[in-house]
C-alpha positions as CSV (number, residue, x, y, z in Angstrom):
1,X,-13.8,6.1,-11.4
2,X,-11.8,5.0,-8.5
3,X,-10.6,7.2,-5.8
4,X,-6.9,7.8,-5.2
5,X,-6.1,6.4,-1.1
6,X,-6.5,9.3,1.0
7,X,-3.6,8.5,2.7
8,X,-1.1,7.7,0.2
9,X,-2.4,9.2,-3.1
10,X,-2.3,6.2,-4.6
11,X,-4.8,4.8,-6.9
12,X,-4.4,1.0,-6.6
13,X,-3.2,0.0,-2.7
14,X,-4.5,-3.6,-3.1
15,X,-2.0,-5.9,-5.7
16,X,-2.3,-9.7,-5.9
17,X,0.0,-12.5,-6.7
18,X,-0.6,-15.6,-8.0
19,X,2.2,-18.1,-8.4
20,X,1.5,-20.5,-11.7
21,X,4.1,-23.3,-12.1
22,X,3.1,-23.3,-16.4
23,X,3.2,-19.7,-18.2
24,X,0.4,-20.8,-20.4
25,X,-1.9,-21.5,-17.1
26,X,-0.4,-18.2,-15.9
27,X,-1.6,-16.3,-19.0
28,X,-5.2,-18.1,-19.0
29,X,-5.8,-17.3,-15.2
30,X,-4.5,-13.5,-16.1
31,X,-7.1,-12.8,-19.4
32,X,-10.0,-14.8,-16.9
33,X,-9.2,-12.4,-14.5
34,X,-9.0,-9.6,-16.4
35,X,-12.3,-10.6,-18.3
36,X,-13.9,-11.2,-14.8
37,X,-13.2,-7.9,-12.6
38,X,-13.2,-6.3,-16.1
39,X,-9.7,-4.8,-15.4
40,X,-7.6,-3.2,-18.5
41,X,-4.6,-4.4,-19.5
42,X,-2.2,-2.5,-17.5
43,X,-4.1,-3.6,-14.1
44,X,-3.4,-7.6,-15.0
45,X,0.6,-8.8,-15.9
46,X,1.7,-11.7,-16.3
47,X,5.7,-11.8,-14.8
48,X,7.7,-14.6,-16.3
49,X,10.8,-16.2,-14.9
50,X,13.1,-14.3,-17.7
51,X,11.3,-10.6,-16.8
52,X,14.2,-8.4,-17.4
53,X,12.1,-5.3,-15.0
54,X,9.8,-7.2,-12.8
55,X,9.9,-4.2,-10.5
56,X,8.0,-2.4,-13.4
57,X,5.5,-4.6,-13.1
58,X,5.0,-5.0,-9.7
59,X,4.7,-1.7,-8.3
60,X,4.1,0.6,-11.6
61,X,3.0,3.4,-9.8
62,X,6.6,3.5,-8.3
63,X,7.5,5.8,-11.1
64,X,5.5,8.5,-8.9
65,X,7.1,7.5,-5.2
66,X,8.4,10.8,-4.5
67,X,5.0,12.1,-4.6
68,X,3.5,8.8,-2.0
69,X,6.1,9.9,0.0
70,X,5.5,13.8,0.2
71,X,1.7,12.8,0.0
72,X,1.8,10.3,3.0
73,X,4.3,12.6,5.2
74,X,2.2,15.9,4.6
75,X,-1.1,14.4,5.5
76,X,-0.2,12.2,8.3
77,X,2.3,14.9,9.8
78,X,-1.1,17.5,9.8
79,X,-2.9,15.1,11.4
80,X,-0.2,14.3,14.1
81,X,0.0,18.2,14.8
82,X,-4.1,18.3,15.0
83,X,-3.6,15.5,17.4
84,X,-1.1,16.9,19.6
85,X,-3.0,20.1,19.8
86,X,-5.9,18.1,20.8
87,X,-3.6,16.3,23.3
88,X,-3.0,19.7,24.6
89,X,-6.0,21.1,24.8
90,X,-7.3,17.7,26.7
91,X,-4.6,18.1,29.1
92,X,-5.1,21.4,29.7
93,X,-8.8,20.9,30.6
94,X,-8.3,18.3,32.6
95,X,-5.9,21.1,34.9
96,X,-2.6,19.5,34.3
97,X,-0.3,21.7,36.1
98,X,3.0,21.7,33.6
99,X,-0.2,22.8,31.0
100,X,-2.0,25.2,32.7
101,X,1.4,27.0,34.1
102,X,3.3,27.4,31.1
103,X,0.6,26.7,28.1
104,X,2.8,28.3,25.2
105,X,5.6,25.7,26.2
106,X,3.4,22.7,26.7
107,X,1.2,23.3,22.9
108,X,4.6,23.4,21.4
109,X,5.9,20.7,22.9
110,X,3.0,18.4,22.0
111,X,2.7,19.9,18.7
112,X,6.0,19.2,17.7
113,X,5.6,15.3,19.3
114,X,2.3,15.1,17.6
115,X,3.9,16.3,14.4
116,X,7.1,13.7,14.3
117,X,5.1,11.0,15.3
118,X,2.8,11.7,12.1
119,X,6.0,12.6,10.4
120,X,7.3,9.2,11.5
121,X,4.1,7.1,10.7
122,X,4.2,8.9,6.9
123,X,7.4,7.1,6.6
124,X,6.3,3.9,7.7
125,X,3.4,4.3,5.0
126,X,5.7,5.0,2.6
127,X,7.7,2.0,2.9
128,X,5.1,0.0,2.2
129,X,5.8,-2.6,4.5
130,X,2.5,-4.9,3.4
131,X,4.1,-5.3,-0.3
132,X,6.8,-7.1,1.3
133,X,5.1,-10.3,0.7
134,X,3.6,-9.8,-2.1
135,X,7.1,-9.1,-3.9
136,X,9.4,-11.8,-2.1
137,X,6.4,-14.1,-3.8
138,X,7.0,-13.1,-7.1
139,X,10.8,-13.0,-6.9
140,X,11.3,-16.6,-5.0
141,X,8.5,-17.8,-8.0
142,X,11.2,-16.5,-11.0
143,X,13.4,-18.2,-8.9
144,X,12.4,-21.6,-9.5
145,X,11.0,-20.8,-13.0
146,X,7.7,-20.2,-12.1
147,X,5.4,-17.2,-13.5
148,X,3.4,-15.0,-11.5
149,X,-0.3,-13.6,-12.4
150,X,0.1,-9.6,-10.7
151,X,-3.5,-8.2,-10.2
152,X,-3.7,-4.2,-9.2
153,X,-7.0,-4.4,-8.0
154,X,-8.9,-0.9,-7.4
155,X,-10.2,-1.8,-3.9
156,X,-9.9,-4.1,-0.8
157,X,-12.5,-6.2,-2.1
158,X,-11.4,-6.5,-6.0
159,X,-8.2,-7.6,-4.3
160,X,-10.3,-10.8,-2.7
161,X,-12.4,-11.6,-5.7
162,X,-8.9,-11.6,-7.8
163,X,-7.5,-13.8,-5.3
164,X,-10.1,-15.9,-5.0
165,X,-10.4,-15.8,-9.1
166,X,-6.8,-16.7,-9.0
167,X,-6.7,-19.0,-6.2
168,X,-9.9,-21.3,-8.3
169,X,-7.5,-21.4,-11.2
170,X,-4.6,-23.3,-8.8
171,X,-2.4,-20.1,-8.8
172,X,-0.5,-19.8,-5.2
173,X,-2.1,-16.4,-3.8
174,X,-0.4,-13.5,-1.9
175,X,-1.9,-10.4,-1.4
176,X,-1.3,-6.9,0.1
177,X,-3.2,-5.9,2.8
């Protein structure tokens, strides 16, 4: 069974695109794909030009954002703290004088700065800023009446044997990171 991302909670972090200019090529590449990474049904879509809810689609564990969001911010905000207090304790044996005078204030200070810049890197997680791509891809493609093959692949390297998969069958690949 796959493992959810440690940082995110997500199961599937890697998605691929693959622009088809034909639905029926579209279609063919999906159930090759599917058939080839053995991936279920509801890991392999097939977005048409007329998809009333591509978003659906596209990101369908977007239904459970609110928990990516708490998931990334808690977990990346611990570790900030952890790495302000090692910050601290670095400082401090290095014989900083601010640290060594007044150590209450300085571990505060740089747990609180450690904290907000893990607070502040959770939200960058959060707005997945790698799906950009990924999603402008499939939107420009309905566009122009084209059909997109979307692959949510289980690791980094499902995501490169479904693009490659993809890419063989003449679909116009774009993947997440």
């Amino acid at each position: 069974m796959p493992e959810t991302n440690p940082i995110t909670g997500e199961l599937s972090n890697s998605k691929v695109a693959a622009v088809f200019a034909h639905e029926s090529a579209a279609r063919q590449a999906a159930q090759g794909v599917a058939a080839a990474l053995s991936l279920g049904v509801a890991k392999v879509q097939v977005i048409a030009p007329a998809e009333p809810h591509p978003g659906r689609k596209l990101e369908p564990e977007s239904r459970g954002i609110w928990r990516t969001i708490v998931v990334a911010h808690v977990r990346l905000g611990i570790a900030g703290a952890v790495a302000g207090l090692l910050v601290y304790a670095a400082l401090r044996a290095v014989g900083v004088p601010f640290i060594v005078n007044s150590p209450v204030a300085a571990a505060l200070v740089l747990l609180f700065f450690g904290t907000v810049a893990g607070l502040m890197l959770g939200g960058l997680v959060s707005l997945r800023p790698d799906h950009d791509r990924y999603v402008e891809a499939t939107r420009d493609a309905m566009a122009v009446g084209k059909t997109t093959v979307v692959v949510h692949a289980f690791s980094a390297g499902q995501r490169d044997q479904a693009a490659e998969f993809l890419r063989a069958q003449g679909g116009e690949v774009t993947s997440t990171l």
